[in-house]
N, CA, C and O atoms as a MOPAC input file, in Angstrom:
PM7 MOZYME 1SCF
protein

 N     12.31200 1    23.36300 1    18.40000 1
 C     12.23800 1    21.92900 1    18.18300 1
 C     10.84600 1    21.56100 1    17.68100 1
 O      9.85500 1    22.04100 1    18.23100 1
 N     10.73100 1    20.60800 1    16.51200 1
 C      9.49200 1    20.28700 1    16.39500 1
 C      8.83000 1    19.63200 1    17.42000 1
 O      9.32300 1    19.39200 1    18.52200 1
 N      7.43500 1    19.27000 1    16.96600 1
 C      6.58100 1    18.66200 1    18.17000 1
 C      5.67800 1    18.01600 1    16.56400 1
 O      5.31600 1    18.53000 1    15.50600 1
 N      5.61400 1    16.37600 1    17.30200 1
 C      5.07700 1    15.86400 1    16.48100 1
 C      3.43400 1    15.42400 1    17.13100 1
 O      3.23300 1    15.42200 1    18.34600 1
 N      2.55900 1    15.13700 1    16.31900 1
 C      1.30000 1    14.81200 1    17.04800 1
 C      0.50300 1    13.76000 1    16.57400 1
 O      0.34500 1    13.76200 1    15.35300 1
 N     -0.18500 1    12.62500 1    17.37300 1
 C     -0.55700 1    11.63600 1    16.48400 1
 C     -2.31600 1    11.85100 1    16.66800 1
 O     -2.93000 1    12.02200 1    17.72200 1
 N     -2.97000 1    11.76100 1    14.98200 1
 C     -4.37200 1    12.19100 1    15.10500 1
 C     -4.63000 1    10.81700 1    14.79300 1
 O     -3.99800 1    10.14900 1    13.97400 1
 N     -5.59900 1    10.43400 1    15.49400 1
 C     -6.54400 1     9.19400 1    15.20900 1
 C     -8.29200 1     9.28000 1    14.78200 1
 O     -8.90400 1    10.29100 1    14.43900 1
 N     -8.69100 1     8.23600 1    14.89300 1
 C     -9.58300 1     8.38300 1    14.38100 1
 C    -10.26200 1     9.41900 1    12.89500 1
 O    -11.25600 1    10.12900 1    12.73900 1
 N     -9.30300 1     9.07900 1    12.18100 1
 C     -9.49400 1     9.19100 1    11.12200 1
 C    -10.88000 1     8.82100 1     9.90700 1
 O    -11.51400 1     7.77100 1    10.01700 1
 N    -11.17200 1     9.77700 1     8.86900 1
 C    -11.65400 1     9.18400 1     7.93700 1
 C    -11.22000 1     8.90000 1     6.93800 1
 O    -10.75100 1     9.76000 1     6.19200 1
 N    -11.26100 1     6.90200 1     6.45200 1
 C    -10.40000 1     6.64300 1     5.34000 1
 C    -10.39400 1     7.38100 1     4.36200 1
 O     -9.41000 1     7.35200 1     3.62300 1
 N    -11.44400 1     8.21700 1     4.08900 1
 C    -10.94500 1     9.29400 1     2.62000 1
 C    -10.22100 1    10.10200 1     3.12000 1
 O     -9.58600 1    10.52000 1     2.15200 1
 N     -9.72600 1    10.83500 1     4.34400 1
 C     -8.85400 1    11.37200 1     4.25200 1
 C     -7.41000 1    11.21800 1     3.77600 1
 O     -6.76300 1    10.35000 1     4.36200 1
 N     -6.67900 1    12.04000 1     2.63600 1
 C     -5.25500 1    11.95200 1     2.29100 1
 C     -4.40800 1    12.63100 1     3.02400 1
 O     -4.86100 1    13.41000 1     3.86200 1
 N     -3.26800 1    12.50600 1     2.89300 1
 C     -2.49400 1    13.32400 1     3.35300 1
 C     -1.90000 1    14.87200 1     3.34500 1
 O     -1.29600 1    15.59800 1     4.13600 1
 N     -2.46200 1    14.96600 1     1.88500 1
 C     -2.48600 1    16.83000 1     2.02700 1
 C     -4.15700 1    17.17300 1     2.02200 1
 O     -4.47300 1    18.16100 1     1.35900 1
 N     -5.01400 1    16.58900 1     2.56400 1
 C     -6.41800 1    16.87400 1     3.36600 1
 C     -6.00500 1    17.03200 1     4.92700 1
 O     -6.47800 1    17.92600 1     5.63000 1
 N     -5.33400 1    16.34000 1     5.26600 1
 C     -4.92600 1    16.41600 1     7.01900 1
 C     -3.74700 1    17.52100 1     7.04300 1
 O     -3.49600 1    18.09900 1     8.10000 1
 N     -2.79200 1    17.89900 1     5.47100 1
 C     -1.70900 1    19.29100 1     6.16200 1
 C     -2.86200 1    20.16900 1     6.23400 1
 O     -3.18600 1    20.70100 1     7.29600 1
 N     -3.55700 1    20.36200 1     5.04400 1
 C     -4.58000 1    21.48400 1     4.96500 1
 C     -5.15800 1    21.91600 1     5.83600 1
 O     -5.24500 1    23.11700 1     6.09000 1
 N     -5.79200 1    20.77700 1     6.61600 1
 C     -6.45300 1    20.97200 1     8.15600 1
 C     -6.00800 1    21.35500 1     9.39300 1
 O     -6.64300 1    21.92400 1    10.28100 1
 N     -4.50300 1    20.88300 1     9.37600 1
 C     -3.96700 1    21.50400 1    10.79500 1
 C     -3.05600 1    22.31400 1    10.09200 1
 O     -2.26000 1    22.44500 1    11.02100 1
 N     -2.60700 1    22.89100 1     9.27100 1
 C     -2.35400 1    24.47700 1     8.74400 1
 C     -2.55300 1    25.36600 1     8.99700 1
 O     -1.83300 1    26.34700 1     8.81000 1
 N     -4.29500 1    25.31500 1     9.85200 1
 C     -4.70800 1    26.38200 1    10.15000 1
 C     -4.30300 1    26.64800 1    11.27600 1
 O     -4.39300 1    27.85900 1    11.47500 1
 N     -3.63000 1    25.74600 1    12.66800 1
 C     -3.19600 1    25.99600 1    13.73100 1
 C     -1.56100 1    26.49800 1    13.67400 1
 O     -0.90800 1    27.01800 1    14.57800 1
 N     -1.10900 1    26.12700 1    12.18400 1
 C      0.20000 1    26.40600 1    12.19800 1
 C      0.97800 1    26.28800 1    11.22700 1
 O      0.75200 1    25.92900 1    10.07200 1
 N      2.20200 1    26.70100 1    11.88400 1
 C      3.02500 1    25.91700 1    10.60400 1
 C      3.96900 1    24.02700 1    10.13300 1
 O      5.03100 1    23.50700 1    10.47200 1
 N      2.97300 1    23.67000 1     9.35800 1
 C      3.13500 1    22.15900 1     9.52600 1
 C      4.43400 1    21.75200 1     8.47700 1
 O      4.61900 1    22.16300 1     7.33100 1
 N      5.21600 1    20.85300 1     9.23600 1
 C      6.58300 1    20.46400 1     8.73000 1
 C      6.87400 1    19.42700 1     8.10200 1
 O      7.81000 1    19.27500 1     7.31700 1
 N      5.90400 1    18.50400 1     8.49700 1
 C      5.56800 1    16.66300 1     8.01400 1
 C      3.95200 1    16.67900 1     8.59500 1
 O      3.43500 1    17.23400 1     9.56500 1
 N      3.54800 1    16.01000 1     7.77900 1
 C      2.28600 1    15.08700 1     7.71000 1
 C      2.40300 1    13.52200 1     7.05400 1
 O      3.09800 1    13.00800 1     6.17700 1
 N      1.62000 1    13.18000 1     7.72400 1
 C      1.34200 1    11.11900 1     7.08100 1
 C      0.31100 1    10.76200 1     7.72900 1
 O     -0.17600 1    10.92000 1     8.84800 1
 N     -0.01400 1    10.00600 1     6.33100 1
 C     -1.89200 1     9.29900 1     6.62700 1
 C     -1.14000 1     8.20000 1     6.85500 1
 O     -0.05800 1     8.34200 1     6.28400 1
 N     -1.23700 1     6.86300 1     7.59700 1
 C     -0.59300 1     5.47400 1     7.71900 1
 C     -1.61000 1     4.80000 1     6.84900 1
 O     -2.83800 1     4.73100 1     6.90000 1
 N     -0.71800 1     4.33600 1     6.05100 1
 C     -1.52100 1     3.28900 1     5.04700 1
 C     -1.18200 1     1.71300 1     5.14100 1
 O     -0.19000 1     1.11100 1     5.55100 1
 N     -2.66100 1     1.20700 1     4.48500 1
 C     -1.79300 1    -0.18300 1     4.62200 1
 C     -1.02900 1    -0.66100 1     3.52900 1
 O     -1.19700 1    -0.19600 1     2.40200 1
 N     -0.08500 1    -1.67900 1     3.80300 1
 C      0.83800 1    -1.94100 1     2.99400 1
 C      0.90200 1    -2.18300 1     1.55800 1
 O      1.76800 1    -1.82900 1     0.75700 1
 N     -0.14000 1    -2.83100 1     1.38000 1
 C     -0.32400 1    -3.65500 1     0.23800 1
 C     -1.68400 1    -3.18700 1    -0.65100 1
 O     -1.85400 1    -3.28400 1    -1.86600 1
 N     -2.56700 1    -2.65900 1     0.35500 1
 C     -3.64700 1    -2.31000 1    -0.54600 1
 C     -3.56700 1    -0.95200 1    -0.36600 1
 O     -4.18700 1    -0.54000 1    -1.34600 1
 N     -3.08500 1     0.32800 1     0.45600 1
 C     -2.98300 1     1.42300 1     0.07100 1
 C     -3.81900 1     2.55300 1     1.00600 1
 O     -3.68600 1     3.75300 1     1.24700 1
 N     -4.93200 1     1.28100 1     1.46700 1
 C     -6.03600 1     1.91900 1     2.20200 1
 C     -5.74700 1     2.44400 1     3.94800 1
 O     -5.20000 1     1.78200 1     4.82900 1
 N     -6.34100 1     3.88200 1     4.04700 1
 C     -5.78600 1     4.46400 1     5.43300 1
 C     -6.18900 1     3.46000 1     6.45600 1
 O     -7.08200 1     2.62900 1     6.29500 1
 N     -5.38100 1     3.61900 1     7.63200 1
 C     -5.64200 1     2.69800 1     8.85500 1
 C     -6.34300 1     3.56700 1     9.91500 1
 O     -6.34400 1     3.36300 1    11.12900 1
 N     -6.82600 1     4.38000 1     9.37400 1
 C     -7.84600 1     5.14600 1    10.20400 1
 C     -7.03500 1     6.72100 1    11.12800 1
 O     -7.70500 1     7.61200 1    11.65200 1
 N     -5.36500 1     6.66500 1    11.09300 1
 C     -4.78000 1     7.50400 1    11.92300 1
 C     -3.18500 1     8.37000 1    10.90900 1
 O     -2.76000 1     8.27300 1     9.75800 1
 N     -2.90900 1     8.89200 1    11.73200 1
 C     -1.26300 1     9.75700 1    10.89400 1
 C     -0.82800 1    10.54200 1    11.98000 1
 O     -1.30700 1    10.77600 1    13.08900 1
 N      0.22500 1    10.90300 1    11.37400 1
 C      0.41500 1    12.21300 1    12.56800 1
 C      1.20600 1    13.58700 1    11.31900 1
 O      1.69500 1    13.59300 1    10.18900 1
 N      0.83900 1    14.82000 1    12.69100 1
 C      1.39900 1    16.30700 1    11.94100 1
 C      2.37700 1    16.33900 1    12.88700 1
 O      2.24100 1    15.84300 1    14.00500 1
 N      3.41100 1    16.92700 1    12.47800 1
 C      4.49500 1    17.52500 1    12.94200 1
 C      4.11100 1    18.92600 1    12.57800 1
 O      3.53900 1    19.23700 1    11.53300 1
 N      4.60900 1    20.03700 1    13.87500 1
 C      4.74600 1    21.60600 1    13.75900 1
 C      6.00500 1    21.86800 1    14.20800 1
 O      6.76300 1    21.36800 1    15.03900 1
 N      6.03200 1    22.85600 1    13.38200 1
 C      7.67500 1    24.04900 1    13.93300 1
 C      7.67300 1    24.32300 1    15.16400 1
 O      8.69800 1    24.12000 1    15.81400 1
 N      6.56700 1    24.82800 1    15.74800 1
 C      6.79300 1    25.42200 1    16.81900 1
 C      5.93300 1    24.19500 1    17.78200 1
 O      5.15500 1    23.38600 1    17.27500 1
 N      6.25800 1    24.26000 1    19.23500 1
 C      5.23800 1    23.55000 1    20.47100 1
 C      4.28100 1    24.66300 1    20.78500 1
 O      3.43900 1    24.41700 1    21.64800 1
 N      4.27500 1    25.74700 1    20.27100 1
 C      2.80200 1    26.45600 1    20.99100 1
 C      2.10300 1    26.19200 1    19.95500 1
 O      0.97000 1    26.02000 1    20.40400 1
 N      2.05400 1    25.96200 1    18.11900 1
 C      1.22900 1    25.34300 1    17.01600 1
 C      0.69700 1    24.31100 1    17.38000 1
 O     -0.48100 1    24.28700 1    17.02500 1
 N      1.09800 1    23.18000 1    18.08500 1
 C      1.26600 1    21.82400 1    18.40700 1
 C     -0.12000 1    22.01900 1    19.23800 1
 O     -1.24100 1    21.72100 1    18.82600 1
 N      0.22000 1    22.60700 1    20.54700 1
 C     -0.44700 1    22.41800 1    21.48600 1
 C     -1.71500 1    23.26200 1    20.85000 1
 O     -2.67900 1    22.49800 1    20.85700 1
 N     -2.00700 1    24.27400 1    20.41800 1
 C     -2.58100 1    25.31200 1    19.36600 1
 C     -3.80600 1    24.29400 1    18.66700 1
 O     -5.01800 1    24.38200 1    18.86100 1
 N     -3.06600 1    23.29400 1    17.78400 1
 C     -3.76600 1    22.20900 1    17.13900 1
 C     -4.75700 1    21.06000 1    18.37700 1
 O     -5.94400 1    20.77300 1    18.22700 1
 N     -4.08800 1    20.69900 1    19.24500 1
 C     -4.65600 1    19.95800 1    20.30800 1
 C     -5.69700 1    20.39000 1    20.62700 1
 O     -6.62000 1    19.60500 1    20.84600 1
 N     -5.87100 1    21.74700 1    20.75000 1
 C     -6.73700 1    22.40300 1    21.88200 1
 C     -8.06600 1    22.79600 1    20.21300 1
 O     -9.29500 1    22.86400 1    20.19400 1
 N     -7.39600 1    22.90000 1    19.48700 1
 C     -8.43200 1    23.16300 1    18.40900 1
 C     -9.27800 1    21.54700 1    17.47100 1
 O    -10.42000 1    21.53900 1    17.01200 1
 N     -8.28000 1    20.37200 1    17.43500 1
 C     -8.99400 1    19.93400 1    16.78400 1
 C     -9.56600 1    18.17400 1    17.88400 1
 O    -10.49100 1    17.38300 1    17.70500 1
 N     -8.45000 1    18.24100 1    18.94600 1
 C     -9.06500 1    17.13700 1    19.65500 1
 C    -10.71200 1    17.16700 1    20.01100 1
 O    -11.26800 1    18.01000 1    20.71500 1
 N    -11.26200 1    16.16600 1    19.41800 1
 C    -12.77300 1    16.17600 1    19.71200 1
 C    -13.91300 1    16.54700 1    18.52800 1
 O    -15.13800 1    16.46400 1    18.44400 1
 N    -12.81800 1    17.00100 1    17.66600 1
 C    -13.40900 1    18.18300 1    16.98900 1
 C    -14.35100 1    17.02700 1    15.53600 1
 O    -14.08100 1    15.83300 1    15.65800 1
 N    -14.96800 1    17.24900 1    14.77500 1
 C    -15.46100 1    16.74400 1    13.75700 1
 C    -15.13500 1    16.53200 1    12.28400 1
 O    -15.78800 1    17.43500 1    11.76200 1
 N    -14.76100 1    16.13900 1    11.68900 1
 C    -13.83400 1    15.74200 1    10.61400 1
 C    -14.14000 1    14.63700 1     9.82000 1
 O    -13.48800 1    13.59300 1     9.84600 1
 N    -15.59900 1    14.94000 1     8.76100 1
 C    -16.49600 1    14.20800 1     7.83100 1
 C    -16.84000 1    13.23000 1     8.72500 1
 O    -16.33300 1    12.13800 1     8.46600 1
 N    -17.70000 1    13.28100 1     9.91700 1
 C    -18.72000 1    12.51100 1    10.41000 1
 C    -17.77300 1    12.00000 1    11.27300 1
 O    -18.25600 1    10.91300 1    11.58700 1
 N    -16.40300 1    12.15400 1    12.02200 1
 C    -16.02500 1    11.58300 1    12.80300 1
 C    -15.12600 1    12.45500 1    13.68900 1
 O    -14.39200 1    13.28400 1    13.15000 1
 N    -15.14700 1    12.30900 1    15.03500 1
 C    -14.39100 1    12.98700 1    16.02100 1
 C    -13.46800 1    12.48500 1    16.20100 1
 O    -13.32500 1    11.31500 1    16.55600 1
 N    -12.32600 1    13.59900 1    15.90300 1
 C    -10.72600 1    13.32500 1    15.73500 1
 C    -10.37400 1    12.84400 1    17.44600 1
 O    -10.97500 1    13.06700 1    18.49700 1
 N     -9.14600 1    12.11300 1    17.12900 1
 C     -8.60200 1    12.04000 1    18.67800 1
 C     -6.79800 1    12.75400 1    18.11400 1
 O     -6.14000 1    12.49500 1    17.10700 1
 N     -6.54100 1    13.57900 1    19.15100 1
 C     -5.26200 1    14.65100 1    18.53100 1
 C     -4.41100 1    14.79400 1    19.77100 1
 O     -4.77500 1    15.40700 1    20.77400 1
 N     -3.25700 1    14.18700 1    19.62600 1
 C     -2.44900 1    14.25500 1    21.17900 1
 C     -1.11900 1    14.32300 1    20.96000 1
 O     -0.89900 1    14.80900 1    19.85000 1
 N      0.01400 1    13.99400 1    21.64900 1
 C      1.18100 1    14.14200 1    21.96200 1
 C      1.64700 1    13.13300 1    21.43800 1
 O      1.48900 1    12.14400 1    22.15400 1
 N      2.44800 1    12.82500 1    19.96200 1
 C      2.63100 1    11.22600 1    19.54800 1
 C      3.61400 1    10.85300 1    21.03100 1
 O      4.14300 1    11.54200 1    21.90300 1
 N      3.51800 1     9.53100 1    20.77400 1
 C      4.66500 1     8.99400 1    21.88900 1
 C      5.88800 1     8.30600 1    21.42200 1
 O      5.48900 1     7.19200 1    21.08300 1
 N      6.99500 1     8.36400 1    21.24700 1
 C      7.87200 1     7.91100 1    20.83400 1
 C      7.67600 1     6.08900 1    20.67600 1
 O      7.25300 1     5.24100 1    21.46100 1
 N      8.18400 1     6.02100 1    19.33600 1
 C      8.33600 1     4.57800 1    18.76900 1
 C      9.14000 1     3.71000 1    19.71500 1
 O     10.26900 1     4.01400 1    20.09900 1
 N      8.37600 1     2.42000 1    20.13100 1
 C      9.43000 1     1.52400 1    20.15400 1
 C      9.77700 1     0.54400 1    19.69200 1
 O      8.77400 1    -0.11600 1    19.42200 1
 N     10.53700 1     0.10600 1    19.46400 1
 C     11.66400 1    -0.79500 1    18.65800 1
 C     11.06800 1    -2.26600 1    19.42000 1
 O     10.63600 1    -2.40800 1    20.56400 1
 N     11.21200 1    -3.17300 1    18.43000 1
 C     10.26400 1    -4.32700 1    19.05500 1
 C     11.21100 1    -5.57100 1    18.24000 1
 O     11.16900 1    -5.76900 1    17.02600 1
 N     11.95100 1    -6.24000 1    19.09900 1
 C     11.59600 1    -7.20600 1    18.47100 1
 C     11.08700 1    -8.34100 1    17.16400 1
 O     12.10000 1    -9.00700 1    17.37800 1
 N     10.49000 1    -9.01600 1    16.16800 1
 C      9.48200 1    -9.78500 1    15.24600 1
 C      8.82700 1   -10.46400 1    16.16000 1
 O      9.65700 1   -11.17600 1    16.72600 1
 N      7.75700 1   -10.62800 1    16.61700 1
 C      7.39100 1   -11.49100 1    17.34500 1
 C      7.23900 1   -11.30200 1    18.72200 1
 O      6.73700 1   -12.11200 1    19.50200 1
 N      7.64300 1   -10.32200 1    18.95900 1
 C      7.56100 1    -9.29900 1    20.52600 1
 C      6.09700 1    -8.69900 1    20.22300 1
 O      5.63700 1    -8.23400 1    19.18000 1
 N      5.37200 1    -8.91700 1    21.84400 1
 C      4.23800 1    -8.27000 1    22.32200 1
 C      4.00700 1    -7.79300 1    22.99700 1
 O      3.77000 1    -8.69600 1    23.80000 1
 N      3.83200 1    -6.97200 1    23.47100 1
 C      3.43900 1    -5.26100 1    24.58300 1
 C      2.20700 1    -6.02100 1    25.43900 1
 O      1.09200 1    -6.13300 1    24.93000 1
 N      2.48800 1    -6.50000 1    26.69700 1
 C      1.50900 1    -6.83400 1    27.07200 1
 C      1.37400 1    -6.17700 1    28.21400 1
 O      2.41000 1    -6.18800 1    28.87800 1
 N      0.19600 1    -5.42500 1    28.84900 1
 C     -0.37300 1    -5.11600 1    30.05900 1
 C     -0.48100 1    -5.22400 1    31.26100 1
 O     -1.32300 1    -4.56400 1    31.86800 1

């Protein structure tokens, strides 16, 4: 089963085959996405990799959480499943 992973802290020059390239090296990557914004194109700072395998996954965690990535320390974890919201619905605390 895949295992998907959401990296944050991003750098806006990063593209999206700059981030497969990068966690490639932990594995074998199945999907990648930089999140862009809508209208102007520009990254929102985060994406996530999907791997084939959960030992790549976890493989990637342990290699790039923290790690440095053109002047900025990645944050690399376990995405969490989407939820479905509402228009006008807010997640509050």
């Amino acid at each position: 089963m895949n295992k998907k992973l959401y990296v944050g802290n991003l750098p806006y020059t990063v593209t999206t085959d700059l981030l497969r390239d990068h966690f490639s090296k932990a594995g074998a990557v199945t999907d990648c996405v930089v999140i862009t914004e809508g209208e102007s194109g520009r990254s929102k700072g985060f994406g996530f990799v999907e791997f084939e395998k959960e030992e790549d996954a976890q493989k990637a965690i342990e290699m790039f959480n923290g790690q440095d990535l053109e002047g900025r320390k990645l944050v690399v974890n376990e995405a969490r499943p989407k939820v479905e919201r509402a228009p006008g619905d807010f997640q509050r605390n």
